[in-house]
Each structure stands twice: as structure tokens, then as C-alpha cells.
C-alpha positions as CSV (number, residue, x, y, z in Angstrom):
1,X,-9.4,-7.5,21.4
2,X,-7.1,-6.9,18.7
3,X,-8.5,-4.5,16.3
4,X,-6.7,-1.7,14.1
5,X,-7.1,2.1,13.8
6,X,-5.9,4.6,11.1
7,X,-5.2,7.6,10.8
8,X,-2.9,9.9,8.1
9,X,-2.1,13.3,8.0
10,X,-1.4,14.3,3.6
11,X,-1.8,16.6,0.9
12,X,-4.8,15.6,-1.1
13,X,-4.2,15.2,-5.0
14,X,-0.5,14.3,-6.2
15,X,0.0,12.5,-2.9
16,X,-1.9,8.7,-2.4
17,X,-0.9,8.2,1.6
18,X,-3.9,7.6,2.7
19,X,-5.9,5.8,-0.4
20,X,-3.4,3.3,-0.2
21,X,-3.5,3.2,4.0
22,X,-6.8,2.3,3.6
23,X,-6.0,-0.8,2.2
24,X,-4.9,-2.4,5.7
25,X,-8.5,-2.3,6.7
26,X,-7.9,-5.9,4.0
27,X,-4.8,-6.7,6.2
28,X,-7.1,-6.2,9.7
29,X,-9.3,-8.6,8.0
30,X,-7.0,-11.3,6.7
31,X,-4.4,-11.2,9.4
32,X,-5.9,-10.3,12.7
33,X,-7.6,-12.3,13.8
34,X,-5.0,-15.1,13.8
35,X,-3.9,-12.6,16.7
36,X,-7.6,-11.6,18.6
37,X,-6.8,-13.9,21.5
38,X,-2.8,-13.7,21.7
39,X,-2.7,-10.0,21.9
40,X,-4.8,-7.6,24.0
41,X,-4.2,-4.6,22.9
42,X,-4.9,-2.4,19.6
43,X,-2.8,-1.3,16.6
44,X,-3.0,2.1,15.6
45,X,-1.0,3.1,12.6
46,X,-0.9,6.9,11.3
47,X,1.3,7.9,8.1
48,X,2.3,11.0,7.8
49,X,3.6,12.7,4.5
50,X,5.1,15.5,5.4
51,X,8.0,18.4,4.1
52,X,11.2,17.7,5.0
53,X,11.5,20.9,7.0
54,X,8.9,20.0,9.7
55,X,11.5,18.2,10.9
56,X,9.2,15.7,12.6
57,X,10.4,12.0,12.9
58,X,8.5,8.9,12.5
59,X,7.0,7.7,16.6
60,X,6.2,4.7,19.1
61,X,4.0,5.1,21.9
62,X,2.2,3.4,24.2
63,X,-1.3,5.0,25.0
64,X,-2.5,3.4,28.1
65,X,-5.9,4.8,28.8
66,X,-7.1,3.4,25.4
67,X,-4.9,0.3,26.0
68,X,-3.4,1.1,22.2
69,X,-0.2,0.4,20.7
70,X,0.8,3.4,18.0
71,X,3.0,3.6,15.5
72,X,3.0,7.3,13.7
73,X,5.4,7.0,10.3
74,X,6.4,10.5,8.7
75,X,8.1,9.8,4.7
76,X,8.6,13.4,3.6
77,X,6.7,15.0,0.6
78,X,10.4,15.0,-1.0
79,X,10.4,11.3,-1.0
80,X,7.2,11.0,-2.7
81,X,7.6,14.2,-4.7
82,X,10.9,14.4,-6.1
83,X,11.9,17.7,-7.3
84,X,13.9,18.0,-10.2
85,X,14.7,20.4,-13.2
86,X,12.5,23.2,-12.0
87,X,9.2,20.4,-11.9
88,X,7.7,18.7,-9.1
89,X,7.6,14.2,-9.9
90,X,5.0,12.4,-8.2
91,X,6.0,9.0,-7.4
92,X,3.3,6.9,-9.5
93,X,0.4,4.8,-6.9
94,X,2.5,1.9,-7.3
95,X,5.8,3.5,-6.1
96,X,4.3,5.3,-3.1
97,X,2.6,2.3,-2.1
98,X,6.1,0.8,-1.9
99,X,7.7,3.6,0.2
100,X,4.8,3.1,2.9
101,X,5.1,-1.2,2.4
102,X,9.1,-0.6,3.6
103,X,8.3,1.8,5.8
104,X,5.7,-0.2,7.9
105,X,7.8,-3.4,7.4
106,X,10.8,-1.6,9.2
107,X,8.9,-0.6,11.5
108,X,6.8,-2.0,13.3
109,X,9.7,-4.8,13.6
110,X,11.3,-2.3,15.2
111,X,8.7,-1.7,17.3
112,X,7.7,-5.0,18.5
113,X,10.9,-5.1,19.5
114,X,11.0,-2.5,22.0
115,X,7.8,-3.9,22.9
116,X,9.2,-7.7,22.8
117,X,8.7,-7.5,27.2
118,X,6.1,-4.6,27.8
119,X,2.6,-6.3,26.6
120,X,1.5,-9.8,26.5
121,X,2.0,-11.8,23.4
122,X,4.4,-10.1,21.9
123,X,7.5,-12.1,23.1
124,X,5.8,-15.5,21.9
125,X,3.9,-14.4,18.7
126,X,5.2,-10.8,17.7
127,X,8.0,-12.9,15.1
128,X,4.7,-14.6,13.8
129,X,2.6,-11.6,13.1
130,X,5.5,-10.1,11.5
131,X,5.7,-13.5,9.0
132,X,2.5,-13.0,8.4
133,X,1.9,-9.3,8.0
134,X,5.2,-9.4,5.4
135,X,3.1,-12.4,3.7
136,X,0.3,-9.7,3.5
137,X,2.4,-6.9,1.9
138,X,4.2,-8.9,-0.4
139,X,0.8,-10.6,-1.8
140,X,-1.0,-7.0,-1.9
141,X,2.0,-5.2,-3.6
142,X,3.6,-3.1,-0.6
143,X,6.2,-5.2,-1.1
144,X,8.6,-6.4,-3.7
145,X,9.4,-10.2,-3.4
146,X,12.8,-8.9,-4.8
147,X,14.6,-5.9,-5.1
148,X,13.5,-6.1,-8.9
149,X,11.0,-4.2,-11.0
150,X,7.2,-4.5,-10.2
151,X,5.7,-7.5,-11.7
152,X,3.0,-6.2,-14.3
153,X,2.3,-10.0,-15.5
154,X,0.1,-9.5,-12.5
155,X,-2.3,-8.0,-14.2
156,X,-3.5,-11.0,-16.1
157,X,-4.8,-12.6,-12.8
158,X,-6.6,-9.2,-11.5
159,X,-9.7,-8.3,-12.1
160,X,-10.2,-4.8,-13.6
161,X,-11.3,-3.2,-10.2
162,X,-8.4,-4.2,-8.7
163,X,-6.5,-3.2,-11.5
164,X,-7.4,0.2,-11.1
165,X,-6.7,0.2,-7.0
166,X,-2.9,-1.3,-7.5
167,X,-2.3,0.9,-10.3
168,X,-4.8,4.1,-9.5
169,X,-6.0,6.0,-12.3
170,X,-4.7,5.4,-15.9
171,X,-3.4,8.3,-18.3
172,X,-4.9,7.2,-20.8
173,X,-8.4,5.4,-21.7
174,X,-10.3,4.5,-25.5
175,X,-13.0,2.5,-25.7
176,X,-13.8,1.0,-29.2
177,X,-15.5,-2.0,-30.8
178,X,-13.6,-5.3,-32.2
179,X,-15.0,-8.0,-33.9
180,X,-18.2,-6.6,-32.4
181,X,-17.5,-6.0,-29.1
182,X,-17.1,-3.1,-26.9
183,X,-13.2,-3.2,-26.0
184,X,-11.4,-0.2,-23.6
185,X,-7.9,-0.1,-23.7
186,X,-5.6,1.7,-20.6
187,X,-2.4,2.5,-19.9
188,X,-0.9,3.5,-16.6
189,X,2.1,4.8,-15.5
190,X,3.4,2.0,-13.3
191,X,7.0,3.2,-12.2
192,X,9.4,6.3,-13.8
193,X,9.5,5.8,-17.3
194,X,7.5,2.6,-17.3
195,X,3.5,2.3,-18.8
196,X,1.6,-1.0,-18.6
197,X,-0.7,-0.7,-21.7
198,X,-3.7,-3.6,-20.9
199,X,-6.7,-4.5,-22.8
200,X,-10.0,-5.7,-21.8
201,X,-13.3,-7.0,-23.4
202,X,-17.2,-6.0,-22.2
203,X,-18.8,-9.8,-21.2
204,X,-21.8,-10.4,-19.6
205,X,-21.8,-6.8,-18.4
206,X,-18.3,-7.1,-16.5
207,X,-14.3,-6.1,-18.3
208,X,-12.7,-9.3,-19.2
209,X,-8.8,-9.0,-19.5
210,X,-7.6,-9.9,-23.0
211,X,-3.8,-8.6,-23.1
212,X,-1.1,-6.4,-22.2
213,X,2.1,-5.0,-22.4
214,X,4.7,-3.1,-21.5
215,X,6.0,0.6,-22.6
């Protein structure tokens, strides 16, 4: 049966590892079970942010008694926490969430790889899951379709739930009324030196996106 297991080892606070890992759980869902009777085995996938001085490298291995396939990712806490002018700079949610979305698209193509002859399935529908689990990251914003800046147009096709799990929480929130109705208006800091600024309207008990823009 092929199922999927996580597991991260992260600061708490600054750093979003392991919010955003939980996320797959959708991916498990949506992707896997294209796979349940092509590969026996399971996928366990642990990220790891940790300091550069633990010296620990990113790991494959093969854990036969629990017939699992792991892959254990380190990205240091430099990588997500740059350092710079005597001040610590947290990569926003959106910017470590693509760290991990490269990360995990290197490799576990890497690792199917080595794999390709060791377990069943791989050599005939490894290339495919990889399609379709880079399909998966691109459409949940792990990945960038291009090298180019997020897309925040996005927004205007999200609802406000979501919203707030792409972008995490915003740095700023008012709530007012317009034309009689209750209107909140966020802004979140999306990448360095780059706030989305969107507007929504209270309907029928739920946020209904109006606008937005960018800063």
C-alpha cells in the first residue's frame, strides 16, 4: 500500500517547516493513489531545518522491516534565516515554502533514481509520479512555473482560508464598514520587499474577495 509519513525536526516561531510539510498530507490525497497498486512500499519524507554547523546532510534510506522508502532533507536555518546587518530575516511563508518545493523536487528525483532497480514500480512509473507530483507543487505554490516572481493575481481565485495558508499570517489587518458592509482589509508580506495588500467583503456570513494590489 502506498501511503505517506512525515516527520520534521524545526525551530517553532520564525521558522514554517513543518506547517507547510503538512500540506503533503493534500499531495497523499490527490496523487497517491494513482500509485497504491504500482508501488508497494511507503514514502516517508522528514525536513529538517537545521544550523549550518550541525554539519548534517540531507539522506536516502531504505528501511526494510517497515518496507518504507525515506527521504530526510536538512535546508539550514541560514537559508531560511538570513543574517544580515546585525538582524536575523526570516524568509516570509511563501519563500520557505519554495526552498522545501526545490528541495523535494530535486530530490526525490534523485532518489528514485538510485532506486530506479531496487523496488518494484519504480523503473516503469517512478518518471510518472515525478510528472505528477511536480504538477502537484507547481499548482499548490512549492513551485514556481518560472524562475519569475510569485504570482499574487492568484489571490483573486482563492478563497480567504486559503489565502491565509499560502500566505500565513498577515502584518497587518482593519476591519471597517463600506457602503454598509463590514469590509477587512490585509496585507502580507509575500517575498523581501514585496506586500500583497487584498480586500474582502462579509456575505452571507463568509469573506468575499473584492480587490488587491501590490506594494
Amino acid at each position: 500500500m502506498f501511503t505517506l509519513g512525515l516527520t520534521a525536526d524545526s525551530p517553532a516561531g520564525w521558522c514554517k517547516v513543518w506547517e507547510i510539510e503538512t500540506e503533503l498530507y493534500n499531495f497523499e490525497k490527490k496523487v497517491f493513489p494513482k500509485y497504491g497498486n504500482k508501488f508497494n512500499f511507503k514514502l516517508w519524507i522528514c525536513f529538517r531545518c537545521l544550523p549550518e554547523n550541525y554539519e548534517r546532510n540531507s539522506m536516502r534510506r531504505f528501511y526494510k522491516q517497515d518496507n518504507a522508502l525515506g527521504i530526510d532533507m536538512v535546508i539550514t536555518e541560514e537559508q531560511m534565516r538570513p543574517f544580515r546587518d546585525g538582524k536575523y530575516f526570516p524568509l516570509t511563508k511563501v519563500e520557505q515554502r519554495f526552498v522545501m518545493g526545490k528541495k523535494l523536487n530535486d530530490f526525490l528525483a534523485e532518489t528514485l533514481e538510485k532506486y530506479r532497480n531496487k523496488l518494484v514500480g519504480i523503473k516503469e512509473y517512478g518518471g510518472s509520479f515525478l510528472e505528477d507530483t511536480k504538477k502537484w507543487l507547481i499548482d499548490n505554490y512549492w513551485l514556481n512555473k518560472t524562475d519569475s516572481f510569485f504570482d499574487l493575481s492568484v489571490i483573486s481565485s482563492i478563497s480567504l482560508e486559503k489565502a491565509i495558508e499560502i500566505f500565513g499570517k498577515s502584518i497587518e489587518k482593519k476591519v471597517n464598514t463600506e457602503n454598509n458592509e463590514k469590509v477587512q482589509e490585509l496585507v502580507w508580506l509575500v517575498e523581501t520587499d514585496r506586500r500583497l495588500r487584498a480586500k474582502y467583503v462579509l456575505s452571507n456570513g463568509s469573506w468575499i474577495f473584492m480587490e488587491y494590489k501590490e506594494e
